[in-house]
mmCIF file as Biopython writes it, N, C-alpha, C and O atoms, coordinates in Angstrom:
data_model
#
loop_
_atom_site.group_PDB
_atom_site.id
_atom_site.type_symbol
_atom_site.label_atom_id
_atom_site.label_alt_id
_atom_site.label_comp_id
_atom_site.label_asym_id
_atom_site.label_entity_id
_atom_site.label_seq_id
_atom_site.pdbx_PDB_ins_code
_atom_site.Cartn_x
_atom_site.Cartn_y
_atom_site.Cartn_z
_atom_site.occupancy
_atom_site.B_iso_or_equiv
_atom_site.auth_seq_id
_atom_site.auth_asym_id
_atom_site.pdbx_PDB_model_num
ATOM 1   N N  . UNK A ? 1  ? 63.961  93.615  85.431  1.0 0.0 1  A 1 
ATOM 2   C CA . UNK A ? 1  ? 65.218  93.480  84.732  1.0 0.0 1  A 1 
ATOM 3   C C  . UNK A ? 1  ? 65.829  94.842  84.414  1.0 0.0 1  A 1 
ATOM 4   O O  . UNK A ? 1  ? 67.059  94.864  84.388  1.0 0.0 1  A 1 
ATOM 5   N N  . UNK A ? 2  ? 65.298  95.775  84.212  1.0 0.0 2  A 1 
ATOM 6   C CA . UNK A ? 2  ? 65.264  97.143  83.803  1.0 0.0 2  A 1 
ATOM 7   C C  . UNK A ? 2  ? 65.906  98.053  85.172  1.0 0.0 2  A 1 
ATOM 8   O O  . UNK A ? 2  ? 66.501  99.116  84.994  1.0 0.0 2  A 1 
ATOM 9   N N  . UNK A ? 3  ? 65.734  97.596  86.225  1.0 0.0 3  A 1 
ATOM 10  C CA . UNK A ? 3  ? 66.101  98.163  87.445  1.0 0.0 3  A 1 
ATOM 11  C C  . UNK A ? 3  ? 67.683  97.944  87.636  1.0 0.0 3  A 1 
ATOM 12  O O  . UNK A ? 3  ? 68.612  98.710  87.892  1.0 0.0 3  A 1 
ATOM 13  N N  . UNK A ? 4  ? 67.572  96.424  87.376  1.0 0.0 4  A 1 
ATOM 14  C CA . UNK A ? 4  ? 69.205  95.926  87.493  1.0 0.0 4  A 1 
ATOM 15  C C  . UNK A ? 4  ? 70.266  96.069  86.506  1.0 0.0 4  A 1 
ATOM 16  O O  . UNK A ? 4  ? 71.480  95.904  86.624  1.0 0.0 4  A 1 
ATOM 17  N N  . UNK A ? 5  ? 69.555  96.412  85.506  1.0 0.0 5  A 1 
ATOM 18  C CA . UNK A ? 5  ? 70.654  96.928  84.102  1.0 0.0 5  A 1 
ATOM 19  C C  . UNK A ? 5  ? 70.773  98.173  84.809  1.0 0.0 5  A 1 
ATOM 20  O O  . UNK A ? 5  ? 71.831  98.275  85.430  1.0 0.0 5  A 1 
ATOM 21  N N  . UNK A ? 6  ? 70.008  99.121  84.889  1.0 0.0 6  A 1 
ATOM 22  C CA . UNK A ? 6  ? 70.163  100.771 85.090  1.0 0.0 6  A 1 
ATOM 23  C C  . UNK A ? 6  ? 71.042  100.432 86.210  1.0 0.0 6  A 1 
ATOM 24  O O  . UNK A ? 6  ? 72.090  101.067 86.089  1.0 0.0 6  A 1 
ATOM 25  N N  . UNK A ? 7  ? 71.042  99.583  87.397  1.0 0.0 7  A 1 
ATOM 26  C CA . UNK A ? 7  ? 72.026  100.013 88.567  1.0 0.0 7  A 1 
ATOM 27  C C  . UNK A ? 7  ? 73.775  99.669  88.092  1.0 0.0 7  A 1 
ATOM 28  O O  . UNK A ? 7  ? 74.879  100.159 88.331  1.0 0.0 7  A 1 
ATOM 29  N N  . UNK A ? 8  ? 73.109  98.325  87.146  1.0 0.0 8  A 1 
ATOM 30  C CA . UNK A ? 8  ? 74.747  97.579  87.190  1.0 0.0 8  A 1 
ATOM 31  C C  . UNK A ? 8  ? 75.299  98.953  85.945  1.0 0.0 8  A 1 
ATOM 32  O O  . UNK A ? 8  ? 76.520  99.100  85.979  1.0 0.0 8  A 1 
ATOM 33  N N  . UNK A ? 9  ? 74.628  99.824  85.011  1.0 0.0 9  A 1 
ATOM 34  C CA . UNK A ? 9  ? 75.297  100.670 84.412  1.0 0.0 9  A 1 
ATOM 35  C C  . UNK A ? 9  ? 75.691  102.136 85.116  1.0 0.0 9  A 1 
ATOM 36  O O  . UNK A ? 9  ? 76.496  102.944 84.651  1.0 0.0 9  A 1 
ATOM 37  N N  . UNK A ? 10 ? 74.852  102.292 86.469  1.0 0.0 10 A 1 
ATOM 38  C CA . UNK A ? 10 ? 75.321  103.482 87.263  1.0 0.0 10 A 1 
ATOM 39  C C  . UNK A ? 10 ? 76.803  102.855 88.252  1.0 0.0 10 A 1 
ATOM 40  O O  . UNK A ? 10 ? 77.812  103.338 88.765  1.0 0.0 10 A 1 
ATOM 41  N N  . UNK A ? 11 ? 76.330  101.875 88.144  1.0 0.0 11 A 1 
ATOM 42  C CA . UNK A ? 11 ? 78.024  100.739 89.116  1.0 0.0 11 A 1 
ATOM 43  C C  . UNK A ? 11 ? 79.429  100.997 88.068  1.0 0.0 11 A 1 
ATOM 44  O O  . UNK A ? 11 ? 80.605  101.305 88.259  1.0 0.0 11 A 1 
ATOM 45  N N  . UNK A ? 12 ? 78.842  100.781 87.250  1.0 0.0 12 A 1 
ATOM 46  C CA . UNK A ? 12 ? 80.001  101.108 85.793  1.0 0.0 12 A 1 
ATOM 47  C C  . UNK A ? 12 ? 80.223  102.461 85.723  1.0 0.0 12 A 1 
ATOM 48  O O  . UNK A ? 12 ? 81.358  102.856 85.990  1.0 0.0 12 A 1 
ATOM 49  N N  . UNK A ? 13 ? 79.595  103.046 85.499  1.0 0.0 13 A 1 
ATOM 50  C CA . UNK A ? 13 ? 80.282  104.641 85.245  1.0 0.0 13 A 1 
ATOM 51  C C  . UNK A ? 13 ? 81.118  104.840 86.739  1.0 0.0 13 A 1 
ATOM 52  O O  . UNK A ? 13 ? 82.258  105.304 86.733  1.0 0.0 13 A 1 
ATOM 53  N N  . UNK A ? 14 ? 80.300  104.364 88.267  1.0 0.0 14 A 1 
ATOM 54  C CA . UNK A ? 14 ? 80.757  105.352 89.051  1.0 0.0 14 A 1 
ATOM 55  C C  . UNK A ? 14 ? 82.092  104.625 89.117  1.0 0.0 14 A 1 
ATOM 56  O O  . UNK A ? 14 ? 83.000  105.362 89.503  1.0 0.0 14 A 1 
ATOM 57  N N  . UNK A ? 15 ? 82.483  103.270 88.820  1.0 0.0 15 A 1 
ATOM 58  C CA . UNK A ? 15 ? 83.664  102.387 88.777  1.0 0.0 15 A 1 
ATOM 59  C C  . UNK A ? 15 ? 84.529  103.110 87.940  1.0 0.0 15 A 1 
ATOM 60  O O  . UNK A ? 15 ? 85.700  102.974 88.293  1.0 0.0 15 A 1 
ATOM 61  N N  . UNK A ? 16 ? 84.347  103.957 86.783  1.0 0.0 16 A 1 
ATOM 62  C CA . UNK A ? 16 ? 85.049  104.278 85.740  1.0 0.0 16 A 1 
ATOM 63  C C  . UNK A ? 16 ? 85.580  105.890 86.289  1.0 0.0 16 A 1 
ATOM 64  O O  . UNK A ? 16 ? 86.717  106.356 86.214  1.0 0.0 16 A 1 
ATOM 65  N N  . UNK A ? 17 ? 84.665  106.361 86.704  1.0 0.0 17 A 1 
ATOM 66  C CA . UNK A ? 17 ? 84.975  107.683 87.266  1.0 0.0 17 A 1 
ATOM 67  C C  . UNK A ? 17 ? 86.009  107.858 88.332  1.0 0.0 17 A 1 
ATOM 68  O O  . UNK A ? 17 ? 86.933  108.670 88.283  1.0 0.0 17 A 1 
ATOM 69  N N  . UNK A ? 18 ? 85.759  107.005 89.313  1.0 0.0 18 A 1 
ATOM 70  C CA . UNK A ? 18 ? 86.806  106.868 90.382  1.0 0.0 18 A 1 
ATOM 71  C C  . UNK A ? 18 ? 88.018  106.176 89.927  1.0 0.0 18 A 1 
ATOM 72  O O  . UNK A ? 18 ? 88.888  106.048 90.789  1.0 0.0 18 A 1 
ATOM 73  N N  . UNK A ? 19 ? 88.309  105.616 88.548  1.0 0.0 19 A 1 
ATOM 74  C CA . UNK A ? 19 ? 89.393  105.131 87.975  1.0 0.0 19 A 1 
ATOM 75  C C  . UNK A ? 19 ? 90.236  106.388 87.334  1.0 0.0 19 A 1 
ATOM 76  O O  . UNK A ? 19 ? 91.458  106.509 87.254  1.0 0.0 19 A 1 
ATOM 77  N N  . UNK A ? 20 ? 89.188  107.298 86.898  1.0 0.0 20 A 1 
ATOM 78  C CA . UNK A ? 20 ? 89.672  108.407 86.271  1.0 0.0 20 A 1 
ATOM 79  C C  . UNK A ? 20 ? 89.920  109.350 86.940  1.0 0.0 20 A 1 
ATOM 80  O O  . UNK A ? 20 ? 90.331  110.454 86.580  1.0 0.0 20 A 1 
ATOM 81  N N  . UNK A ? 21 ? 89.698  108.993 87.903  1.0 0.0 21 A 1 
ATOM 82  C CA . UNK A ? 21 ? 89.852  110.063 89.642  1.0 0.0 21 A 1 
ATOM 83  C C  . UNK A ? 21 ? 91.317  109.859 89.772  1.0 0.0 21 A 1 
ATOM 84  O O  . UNK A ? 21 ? 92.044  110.851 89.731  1.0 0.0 21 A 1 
ATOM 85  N N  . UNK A ? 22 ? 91.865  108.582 89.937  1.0 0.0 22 A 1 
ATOM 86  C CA . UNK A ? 22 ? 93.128  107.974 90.818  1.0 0.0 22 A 1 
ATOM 87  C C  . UNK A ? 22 ? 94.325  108.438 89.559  1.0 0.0 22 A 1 
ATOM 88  O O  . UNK A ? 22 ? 95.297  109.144 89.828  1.0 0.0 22 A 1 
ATOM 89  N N  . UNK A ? 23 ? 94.056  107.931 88.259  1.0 0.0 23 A 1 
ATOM 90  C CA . UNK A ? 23 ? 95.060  108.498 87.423  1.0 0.0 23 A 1 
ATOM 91  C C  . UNK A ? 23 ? 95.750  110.060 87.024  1.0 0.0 23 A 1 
ATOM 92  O O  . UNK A ? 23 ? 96.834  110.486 86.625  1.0 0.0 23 A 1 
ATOM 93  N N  . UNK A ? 24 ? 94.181  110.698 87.460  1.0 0.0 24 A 1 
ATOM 94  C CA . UNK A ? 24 ? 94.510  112.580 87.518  1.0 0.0 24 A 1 
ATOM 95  C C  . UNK A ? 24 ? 95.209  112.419 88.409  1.0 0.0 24 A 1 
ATOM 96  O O  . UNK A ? 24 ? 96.402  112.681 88.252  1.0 0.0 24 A 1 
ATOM 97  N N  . UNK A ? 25 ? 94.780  111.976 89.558  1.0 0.0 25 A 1 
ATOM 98  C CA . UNK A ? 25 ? 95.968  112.526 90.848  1.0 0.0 25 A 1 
ATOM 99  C C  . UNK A ? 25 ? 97.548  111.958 90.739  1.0 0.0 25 A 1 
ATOM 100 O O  . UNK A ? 25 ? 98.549  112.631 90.988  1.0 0.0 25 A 1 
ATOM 101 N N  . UNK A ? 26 ? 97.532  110.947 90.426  1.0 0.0 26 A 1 
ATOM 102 C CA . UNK A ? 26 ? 98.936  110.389 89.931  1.0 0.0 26 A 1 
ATOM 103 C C  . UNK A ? 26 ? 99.763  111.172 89.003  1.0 0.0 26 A 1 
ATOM 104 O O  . UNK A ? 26 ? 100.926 111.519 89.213  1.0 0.0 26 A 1 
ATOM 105 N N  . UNK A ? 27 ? 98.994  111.441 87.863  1.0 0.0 27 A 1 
ATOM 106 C CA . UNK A ? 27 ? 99.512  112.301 87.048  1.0 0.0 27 A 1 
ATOM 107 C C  . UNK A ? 27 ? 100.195 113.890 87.409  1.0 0.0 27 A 1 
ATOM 108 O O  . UNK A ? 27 ? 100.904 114.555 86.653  1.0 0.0 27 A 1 
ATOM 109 N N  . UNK A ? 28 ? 99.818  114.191 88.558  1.0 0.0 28 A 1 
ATOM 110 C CA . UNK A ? 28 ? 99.989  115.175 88.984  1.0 0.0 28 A 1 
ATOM 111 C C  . UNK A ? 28 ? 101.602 114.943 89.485  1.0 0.0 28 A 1 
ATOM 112 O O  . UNK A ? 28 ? 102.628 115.574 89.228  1.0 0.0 28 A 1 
ATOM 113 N N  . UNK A ? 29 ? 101.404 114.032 90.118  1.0 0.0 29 A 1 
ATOM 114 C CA . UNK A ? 29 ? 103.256 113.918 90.557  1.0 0.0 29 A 1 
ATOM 115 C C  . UNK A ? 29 ? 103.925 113.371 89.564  1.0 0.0 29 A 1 
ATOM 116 O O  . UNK A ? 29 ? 103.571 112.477 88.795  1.0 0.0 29 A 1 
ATOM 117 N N  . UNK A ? 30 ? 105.256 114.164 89.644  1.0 0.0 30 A 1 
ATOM 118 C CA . UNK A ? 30 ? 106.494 112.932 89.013  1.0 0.0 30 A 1 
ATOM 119 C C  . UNK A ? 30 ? 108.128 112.872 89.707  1.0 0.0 30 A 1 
ATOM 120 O O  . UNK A ? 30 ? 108.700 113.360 90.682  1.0 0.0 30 A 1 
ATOM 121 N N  . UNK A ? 31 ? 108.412 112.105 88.742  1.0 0.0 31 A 1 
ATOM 122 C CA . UNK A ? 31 ? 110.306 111.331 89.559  1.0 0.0 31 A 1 
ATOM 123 C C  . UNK A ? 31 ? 110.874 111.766 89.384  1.0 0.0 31 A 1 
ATOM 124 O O  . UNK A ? 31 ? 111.521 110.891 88.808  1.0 0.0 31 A 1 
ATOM 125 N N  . UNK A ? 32 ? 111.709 112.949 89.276  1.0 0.0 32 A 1 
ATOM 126 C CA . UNK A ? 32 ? 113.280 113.356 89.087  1.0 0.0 32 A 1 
ATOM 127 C C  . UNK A ? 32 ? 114.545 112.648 90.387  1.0 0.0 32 A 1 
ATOM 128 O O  . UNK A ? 32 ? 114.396 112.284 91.553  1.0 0.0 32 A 1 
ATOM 129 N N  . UNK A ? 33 ? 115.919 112.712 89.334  1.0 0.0 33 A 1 
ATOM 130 C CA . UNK A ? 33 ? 116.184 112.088 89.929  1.0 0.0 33 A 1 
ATOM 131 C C  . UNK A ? 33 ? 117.082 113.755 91.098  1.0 0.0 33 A 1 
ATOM 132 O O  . UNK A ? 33 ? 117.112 114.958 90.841  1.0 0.0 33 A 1 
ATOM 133 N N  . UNK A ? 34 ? 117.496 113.168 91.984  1.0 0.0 34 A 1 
ATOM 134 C CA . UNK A ? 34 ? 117.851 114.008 93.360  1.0 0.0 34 A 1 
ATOM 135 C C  . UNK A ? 34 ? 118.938 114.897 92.471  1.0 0.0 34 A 1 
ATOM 136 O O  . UNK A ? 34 ? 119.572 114.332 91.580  1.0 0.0 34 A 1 
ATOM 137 N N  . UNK A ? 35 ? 119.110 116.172 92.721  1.0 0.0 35 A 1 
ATOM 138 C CA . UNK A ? 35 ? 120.296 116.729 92.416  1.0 0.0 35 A 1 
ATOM 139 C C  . UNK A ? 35 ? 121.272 117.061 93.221  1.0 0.0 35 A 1 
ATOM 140 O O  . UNK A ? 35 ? 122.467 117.024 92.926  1.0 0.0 35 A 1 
ATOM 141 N N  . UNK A ? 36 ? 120.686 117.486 94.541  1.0 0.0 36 A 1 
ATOM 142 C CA . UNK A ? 36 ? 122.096 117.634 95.620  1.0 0.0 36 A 1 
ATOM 143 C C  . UNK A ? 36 ? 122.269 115.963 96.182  1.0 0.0 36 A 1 
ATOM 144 O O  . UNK A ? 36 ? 122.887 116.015 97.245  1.0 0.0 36 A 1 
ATOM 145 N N  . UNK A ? 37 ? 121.980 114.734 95.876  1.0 0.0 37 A 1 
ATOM 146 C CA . UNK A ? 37 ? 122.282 113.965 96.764  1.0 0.0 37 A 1 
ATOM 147 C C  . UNK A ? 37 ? 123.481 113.015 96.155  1.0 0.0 37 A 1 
ATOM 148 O O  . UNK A ? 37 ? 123.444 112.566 95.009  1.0 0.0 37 A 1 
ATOM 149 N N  . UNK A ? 38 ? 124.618 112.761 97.148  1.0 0.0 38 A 1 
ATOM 150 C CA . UNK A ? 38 ? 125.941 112.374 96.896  1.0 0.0 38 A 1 
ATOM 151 C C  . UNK A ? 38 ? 125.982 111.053 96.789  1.0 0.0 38 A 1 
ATOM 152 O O  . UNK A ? 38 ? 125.068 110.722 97.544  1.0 0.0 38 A 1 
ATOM 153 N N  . UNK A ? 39 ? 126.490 109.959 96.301  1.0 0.0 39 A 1 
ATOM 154 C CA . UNK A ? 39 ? 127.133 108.786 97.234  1.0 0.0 39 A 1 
ATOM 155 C C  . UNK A ? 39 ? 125.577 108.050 96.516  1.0 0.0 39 A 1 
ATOM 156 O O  . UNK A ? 39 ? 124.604 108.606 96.006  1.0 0.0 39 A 1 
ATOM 157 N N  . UNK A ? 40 ? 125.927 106.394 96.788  1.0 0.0 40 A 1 
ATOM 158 C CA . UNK A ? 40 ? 124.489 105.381 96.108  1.0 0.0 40 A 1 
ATOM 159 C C  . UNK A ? 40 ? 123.971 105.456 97.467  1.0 0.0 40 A 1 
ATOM 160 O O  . UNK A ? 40 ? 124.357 105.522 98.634  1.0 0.0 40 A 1 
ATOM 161 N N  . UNK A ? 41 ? 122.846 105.410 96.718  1.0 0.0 41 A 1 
ATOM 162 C CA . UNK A ? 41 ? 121.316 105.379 97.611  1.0 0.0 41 A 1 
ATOM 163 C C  . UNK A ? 41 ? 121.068 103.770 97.964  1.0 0.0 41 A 1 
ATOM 164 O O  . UNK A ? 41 ? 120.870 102.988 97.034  1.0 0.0 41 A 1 
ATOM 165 N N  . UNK A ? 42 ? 121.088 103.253 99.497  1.0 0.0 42 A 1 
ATOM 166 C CA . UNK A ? 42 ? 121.115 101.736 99.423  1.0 0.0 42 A 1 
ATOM 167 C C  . UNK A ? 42 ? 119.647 101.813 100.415 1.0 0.0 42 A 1 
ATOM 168 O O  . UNK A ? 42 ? 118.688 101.109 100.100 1.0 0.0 42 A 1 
ATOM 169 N N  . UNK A ? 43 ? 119.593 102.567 101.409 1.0 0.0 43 A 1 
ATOM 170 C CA . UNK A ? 43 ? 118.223 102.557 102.559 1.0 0.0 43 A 1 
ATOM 171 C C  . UNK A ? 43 ? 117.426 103.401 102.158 1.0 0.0 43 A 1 
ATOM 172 O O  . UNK A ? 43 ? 116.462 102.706 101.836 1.0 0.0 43 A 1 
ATOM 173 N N  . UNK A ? 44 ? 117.102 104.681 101.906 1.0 0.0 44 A 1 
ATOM 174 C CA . UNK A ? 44 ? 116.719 105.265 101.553 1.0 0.0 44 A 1 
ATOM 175 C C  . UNK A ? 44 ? 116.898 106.674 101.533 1.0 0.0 44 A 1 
ATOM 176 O O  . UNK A ? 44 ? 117.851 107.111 102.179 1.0 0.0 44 A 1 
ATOM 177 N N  . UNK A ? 45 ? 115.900 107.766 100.690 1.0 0.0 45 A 1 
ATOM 178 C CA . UNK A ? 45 ? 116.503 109.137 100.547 1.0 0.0 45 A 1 
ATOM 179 C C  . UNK A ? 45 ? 115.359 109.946 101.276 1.0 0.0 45 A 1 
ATOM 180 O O  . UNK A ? 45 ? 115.679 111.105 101.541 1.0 0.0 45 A 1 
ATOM 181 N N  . UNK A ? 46 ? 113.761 109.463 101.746 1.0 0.0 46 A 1 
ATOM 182 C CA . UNK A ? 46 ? 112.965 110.204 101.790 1.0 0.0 46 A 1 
ATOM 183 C C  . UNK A ? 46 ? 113.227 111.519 102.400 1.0 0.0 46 A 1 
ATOM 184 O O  . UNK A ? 46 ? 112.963 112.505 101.712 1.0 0.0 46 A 1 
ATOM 185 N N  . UNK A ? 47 ? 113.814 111.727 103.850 1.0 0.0 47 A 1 
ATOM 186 C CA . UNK A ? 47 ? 114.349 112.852 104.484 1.0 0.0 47 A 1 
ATOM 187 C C  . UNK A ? 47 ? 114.771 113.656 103.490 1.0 0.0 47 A 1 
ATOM 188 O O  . UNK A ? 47 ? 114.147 114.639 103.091 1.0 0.0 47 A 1 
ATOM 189 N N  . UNK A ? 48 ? 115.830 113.268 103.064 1.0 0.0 48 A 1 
ATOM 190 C CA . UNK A ? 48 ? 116.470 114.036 102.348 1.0 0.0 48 A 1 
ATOM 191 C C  . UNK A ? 48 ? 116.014 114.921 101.582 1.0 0.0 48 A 1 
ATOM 192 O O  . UNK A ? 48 ? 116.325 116.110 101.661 1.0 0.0 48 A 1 
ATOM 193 N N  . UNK A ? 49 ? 114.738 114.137 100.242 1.0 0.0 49 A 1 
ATOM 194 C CA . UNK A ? 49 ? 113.967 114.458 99.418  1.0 0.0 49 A 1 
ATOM 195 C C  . UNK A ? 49 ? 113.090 115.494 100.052 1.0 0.0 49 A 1 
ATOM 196 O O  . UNK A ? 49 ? 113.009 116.619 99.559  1.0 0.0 49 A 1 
ATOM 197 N N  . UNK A ? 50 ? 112.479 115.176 101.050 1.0 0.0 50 A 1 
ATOM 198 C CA . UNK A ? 50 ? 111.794 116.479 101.749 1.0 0.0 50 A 1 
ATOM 199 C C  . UNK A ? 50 ? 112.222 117.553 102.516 1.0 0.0 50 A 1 
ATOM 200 O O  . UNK A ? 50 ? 111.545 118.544 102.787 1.0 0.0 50 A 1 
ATOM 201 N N  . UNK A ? 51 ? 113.270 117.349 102.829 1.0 0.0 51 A 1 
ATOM 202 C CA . UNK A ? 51 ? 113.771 118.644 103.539 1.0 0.0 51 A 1 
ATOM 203 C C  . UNK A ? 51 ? 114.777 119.277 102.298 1.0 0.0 51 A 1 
ATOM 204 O O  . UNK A ? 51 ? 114.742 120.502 102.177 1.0 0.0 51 A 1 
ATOM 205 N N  . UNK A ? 52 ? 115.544 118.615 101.500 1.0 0.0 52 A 1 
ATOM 206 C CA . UNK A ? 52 ? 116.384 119.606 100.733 1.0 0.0 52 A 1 
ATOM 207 C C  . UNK A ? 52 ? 116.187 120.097 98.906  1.0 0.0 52 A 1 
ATOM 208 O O  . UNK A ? 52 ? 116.589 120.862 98.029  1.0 0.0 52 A 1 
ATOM 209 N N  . UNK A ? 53 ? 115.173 118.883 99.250  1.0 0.0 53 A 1 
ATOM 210 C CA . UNK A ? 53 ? 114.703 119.292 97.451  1.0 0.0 53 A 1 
ATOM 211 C C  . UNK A ? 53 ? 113.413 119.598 97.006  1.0 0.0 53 A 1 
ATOM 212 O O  . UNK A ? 53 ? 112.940 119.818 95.891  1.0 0.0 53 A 1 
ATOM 213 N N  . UNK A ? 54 ? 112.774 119.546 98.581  1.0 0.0 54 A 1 
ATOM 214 C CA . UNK A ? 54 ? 111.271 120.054 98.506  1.0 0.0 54 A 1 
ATOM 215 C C  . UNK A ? 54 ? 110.383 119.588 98.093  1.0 0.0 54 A 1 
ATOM 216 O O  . UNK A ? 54 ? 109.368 120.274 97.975  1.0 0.0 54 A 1 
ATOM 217 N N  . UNK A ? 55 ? 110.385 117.994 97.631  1.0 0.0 55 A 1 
ATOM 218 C CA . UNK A ? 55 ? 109.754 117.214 97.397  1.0 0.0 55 A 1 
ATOM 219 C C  . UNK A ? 55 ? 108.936 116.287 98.228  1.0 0.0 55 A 1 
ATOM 220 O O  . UNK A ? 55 ? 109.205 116.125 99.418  1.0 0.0 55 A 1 
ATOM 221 N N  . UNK A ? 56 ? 107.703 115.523 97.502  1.0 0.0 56 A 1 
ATOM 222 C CA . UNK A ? 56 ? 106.528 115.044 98.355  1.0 0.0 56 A 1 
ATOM 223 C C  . UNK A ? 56 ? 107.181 113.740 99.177  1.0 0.0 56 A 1 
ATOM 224 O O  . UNK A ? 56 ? 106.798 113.530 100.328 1.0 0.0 56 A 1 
ATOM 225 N N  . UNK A ? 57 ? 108.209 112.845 98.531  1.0 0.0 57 A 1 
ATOM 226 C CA . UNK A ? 57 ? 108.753 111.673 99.049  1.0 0.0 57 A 1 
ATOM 227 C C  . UNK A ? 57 ? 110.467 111.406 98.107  1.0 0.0 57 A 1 
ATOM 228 O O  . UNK A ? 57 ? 111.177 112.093 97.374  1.0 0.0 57 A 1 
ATOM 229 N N  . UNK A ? 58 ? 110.511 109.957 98.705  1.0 0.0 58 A 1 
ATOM 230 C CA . UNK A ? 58 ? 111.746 110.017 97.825  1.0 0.0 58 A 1 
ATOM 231 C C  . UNK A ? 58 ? 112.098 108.738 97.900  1.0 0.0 58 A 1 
ATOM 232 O O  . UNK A ? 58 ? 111.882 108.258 99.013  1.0 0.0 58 A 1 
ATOM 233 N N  . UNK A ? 59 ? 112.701 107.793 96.886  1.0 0.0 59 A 1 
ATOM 234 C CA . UNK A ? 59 ? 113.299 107.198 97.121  1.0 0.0 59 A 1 
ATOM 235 C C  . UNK A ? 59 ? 114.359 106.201 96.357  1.0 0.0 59 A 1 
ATOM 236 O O  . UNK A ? 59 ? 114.574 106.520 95.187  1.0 0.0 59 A 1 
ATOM 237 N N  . UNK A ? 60 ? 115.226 104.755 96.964  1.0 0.0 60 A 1 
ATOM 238 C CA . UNK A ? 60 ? 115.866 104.020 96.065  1.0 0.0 60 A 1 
ATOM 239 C C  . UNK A ? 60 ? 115.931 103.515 95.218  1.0 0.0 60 A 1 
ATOM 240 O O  . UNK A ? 60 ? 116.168 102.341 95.504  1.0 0.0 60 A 1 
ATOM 241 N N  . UNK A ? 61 ? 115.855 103.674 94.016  1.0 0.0 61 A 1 
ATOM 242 C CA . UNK A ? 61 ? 115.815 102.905 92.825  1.0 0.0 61 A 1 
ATOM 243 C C  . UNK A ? 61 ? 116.672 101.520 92.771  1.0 0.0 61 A 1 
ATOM 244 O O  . UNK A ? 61 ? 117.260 100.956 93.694  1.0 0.0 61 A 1 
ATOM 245 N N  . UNK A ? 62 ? 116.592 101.254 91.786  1.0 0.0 62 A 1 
ATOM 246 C CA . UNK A ? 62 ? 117.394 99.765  91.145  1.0 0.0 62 A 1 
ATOM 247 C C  . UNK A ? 62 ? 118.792 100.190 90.820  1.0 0.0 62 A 1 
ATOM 248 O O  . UNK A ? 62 ? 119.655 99.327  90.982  1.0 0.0 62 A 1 
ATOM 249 N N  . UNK A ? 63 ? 119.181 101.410 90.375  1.0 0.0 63 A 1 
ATOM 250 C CA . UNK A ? 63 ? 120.056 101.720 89.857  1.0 0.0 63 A 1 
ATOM 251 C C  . UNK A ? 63 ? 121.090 102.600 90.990  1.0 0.0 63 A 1 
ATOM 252 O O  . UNK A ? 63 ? 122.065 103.261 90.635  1.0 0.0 63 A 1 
ATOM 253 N N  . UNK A ? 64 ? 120.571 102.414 92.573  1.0 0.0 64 A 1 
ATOM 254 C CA . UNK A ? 64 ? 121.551 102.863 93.370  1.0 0.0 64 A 1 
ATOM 255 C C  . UNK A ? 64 ? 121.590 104.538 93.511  1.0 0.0 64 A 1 
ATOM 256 O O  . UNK A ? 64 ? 122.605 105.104 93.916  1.0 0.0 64 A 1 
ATOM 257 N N  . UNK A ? 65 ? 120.523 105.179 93.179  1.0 0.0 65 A 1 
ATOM 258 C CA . UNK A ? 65 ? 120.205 106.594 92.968  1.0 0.0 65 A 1 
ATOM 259 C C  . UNK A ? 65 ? 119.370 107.278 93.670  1.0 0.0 65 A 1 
ATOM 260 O O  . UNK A ? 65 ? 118.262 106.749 93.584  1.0 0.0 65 A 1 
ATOM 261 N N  . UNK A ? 66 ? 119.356 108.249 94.362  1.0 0.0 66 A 1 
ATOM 262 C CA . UNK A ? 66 ? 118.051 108.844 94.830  1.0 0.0 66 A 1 
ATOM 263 C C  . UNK A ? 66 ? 117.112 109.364 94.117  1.0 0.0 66 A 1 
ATOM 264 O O  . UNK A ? 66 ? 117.722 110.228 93.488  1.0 0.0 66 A 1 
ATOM 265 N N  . UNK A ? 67 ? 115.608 109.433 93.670  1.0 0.0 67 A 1 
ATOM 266 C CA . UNK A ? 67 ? 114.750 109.473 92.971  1.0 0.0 67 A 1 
ATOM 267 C C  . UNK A ? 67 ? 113.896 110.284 94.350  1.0 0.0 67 A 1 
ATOM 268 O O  . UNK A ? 67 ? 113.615 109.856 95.470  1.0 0.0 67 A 1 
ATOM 269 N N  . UNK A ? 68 ? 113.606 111.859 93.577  1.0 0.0 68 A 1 
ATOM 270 C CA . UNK A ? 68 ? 112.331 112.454 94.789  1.0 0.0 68 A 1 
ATOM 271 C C  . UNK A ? 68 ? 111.227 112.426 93.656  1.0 0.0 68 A 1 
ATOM 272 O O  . UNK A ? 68 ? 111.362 112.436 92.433  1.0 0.0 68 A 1 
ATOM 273 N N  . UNK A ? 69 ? 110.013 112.383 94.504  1.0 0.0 69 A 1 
ATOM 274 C CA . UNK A ? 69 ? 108.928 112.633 94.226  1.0 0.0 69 A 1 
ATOM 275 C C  . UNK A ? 69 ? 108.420 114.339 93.917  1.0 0.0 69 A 1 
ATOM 276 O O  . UNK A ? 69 ? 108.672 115.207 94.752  1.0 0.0 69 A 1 
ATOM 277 N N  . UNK A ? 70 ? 108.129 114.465 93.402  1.0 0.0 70 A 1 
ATOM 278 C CA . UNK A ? 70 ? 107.472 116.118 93.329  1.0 0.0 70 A 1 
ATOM 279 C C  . UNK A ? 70 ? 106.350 116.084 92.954  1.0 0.0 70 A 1 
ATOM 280 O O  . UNK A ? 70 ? 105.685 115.089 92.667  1.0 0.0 70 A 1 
ATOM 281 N N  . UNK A ? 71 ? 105.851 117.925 92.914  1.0 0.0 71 A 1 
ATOM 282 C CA . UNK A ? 71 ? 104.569 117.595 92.122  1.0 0.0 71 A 1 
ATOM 283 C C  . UNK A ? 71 ? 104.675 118.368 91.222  1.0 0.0 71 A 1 
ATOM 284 O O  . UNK A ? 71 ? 105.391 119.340 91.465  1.0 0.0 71 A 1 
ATOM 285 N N  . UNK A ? 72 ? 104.143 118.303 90.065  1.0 0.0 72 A 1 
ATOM 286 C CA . UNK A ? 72 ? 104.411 118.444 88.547  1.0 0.0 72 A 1 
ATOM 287 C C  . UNK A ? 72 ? 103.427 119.891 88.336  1.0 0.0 72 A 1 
ATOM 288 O O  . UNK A ? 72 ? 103.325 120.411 87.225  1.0 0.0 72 A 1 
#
């Protein structure tokens, strides 16, 4: 019984660690919204976002806007 507690609590930490893995890296990027881009955003901005604002991605919001990705 002692074998399977110790594994199912090394299953838990390494579950918790790799949770705390994915949120650092997330945290690392964030959304601004585009500053050179003109006109509503209906298909998308990614190009754009990467070639003129130097950002990781980019894209349409709800609100008809271009939104790039960066990293923080």
């Amino acid at each position: 019984m002692e074998k399977k507690s110790l594994a199912g609590l090394c299953f838990l930490f390494l579950v918790l660690f790799v949770a705390q893995e994915i949120v650092v890296i997330e945290a690392r990027t964030c959304e601004n919204l585009a500053d050179k881009y003109r006109g509503p955003c209906f298909s998308g901005c990614d190009t754009h976002c990467t070639t003129k604002e130097n950002a990781v991605s980019g894209r349409c919001r709800d609100d008809f806007r271009c939104w790039c990705t960066k990293r923080c």
